[in-house]
C-alpha positions as CSV (number, residue, x, y, z in Angstrom):
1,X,0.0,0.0,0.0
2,X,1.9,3.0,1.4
3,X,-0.1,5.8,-0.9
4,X,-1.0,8.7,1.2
5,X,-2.0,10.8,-1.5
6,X,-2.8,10.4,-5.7
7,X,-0.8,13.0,-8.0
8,X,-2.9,13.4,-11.0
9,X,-2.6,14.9,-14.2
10,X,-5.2,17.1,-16.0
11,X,-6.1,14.8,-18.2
12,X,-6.2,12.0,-15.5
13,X,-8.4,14.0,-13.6
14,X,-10.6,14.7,-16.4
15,X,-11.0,11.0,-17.1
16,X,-11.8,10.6,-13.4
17,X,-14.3,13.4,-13.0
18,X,-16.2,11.9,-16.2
19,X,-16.0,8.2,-14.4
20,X,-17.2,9.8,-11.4
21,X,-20.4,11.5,-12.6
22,X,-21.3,9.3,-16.0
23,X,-20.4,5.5,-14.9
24,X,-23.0,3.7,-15.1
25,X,-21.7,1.8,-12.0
26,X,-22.0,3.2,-8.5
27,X,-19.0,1.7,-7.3
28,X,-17.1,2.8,-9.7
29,X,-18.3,6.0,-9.3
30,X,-17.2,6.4,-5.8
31,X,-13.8,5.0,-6.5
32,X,-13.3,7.7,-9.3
33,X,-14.4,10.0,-6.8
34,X,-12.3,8.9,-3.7
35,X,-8.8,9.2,-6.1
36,X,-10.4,13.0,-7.1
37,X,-10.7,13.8,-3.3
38,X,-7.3,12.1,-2.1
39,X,-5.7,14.1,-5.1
40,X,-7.2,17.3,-3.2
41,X,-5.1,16.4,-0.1
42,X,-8.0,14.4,1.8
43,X,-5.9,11.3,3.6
44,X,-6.5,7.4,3.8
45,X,-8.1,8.0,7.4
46,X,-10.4,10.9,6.3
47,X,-11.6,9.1,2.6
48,X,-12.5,5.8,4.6
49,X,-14.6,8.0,7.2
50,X,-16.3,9.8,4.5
51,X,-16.7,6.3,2.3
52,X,-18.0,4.5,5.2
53,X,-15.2,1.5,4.6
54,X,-11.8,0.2,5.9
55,X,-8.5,2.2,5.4
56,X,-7.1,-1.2,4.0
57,X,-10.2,-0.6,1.2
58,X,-9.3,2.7,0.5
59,X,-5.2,2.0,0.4
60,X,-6.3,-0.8,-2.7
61,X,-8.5,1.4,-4.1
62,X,-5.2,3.9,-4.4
63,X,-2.8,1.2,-5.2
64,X,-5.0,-0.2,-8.1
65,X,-5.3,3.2,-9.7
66,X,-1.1,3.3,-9.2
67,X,-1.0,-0.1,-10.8
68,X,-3.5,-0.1,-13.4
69,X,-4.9,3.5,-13.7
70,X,-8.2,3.7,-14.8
71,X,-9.1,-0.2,-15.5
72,X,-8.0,-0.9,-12.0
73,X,-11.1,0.6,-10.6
74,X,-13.1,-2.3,-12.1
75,X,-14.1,-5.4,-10.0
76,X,-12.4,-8.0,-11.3
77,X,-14.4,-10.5,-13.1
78,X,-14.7,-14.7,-11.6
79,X,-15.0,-13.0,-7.6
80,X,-17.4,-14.8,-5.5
81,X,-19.1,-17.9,-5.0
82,X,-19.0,-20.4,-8.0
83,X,-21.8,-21.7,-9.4
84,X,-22.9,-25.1,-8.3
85,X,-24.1,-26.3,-11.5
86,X,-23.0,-26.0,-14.9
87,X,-25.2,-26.6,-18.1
88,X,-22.0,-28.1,-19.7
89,X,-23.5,-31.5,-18.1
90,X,-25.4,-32.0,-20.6
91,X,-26.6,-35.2,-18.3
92,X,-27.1,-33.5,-15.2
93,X,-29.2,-31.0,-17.7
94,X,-31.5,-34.1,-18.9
95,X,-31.5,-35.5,-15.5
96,X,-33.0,-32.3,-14.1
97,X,-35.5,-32.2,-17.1
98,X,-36.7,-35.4,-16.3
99,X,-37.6,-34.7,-13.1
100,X,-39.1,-31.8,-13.0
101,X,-41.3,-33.6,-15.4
102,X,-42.2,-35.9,-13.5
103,X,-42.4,-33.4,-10.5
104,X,-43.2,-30.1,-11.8
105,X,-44.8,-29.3,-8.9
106,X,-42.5,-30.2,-6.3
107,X,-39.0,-28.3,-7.0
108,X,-37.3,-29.7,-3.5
109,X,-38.3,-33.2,-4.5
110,X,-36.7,-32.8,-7.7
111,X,-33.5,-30.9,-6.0
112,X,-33.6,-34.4,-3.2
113,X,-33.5,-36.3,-6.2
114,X,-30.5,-34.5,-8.0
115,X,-28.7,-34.1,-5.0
116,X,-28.9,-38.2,-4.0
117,X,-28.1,-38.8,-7.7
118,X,-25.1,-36.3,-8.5
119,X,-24.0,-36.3,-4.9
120,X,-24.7,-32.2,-4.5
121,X,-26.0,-30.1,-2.0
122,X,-28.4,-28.1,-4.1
123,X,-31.3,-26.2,-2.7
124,X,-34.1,-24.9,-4.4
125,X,-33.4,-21.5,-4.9
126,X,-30.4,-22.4,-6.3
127,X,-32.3,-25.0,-8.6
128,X,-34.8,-21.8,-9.8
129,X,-31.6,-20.2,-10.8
130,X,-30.7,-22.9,-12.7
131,X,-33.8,-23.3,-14.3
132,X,-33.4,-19.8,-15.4
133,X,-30.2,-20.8,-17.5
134,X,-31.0,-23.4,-19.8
């Protein structure tokens, strides 16, 4: 970490001012913002009390624009929980089908049936999600 404060140039600020007020994204949005404000002398301490967040979340946000500039305000793309089913069974696929045929009314039936079958721990929300896919 170790960035107390963002140097910008015109034309970085510039690209942050337009981040900060046309991104469709409000994260992004605040993170454009937060580099503006630390540019203008604000510290770590004061941008995390004003962001409502950690100092450690505000010392990435800084090292990220250091890093990667503009691109490193993004969320990076594969974070979070993994889906637990994949339509690339095409088995598991037809074994669902065929359930929920036979069971169209009874979605937790059809997940105990999956789950004895494929050895999963699906639950039926995660089964209407699913659903939603293929």
């Amino acid at each position: 970490m170790g960035y107390k404060y963002i140097k910008l140039t015109s034309e970085e600020e510039l690209i942050l001012e337009q981040g900060s007020k046309n991104h469709s994204k409000s994260y992004f949005r605040k993170r454009c913002a937060c580099i503006l404000l630390s540019n203008r002398g604000y510290d770590i301490k004061s941008l995390a009390t004003l962001y409502q967040t950690r100092i450690n979340t505000i010392g990435t946000w800084l090292a990220n624009w250091n890093e990667k500039g503009i691109e490193g305000l993004q969320i990076i793309q594969g974070r979070g929980r993994k889906a637990s089913l994949s339509t690339a069974s095409t088995q598991l696929v037809e074994d669902i089908k065929e359930s929920i045929s036979t069971n169209p009314q009874d979605l937790e039936g059809v997940c105990y049936q999956i789950n004895q079958k494929w050895d999963l721990n699906l639950s039926k929300n995660q089964l209407k999600i699913f659903l939603k896919k293929i």
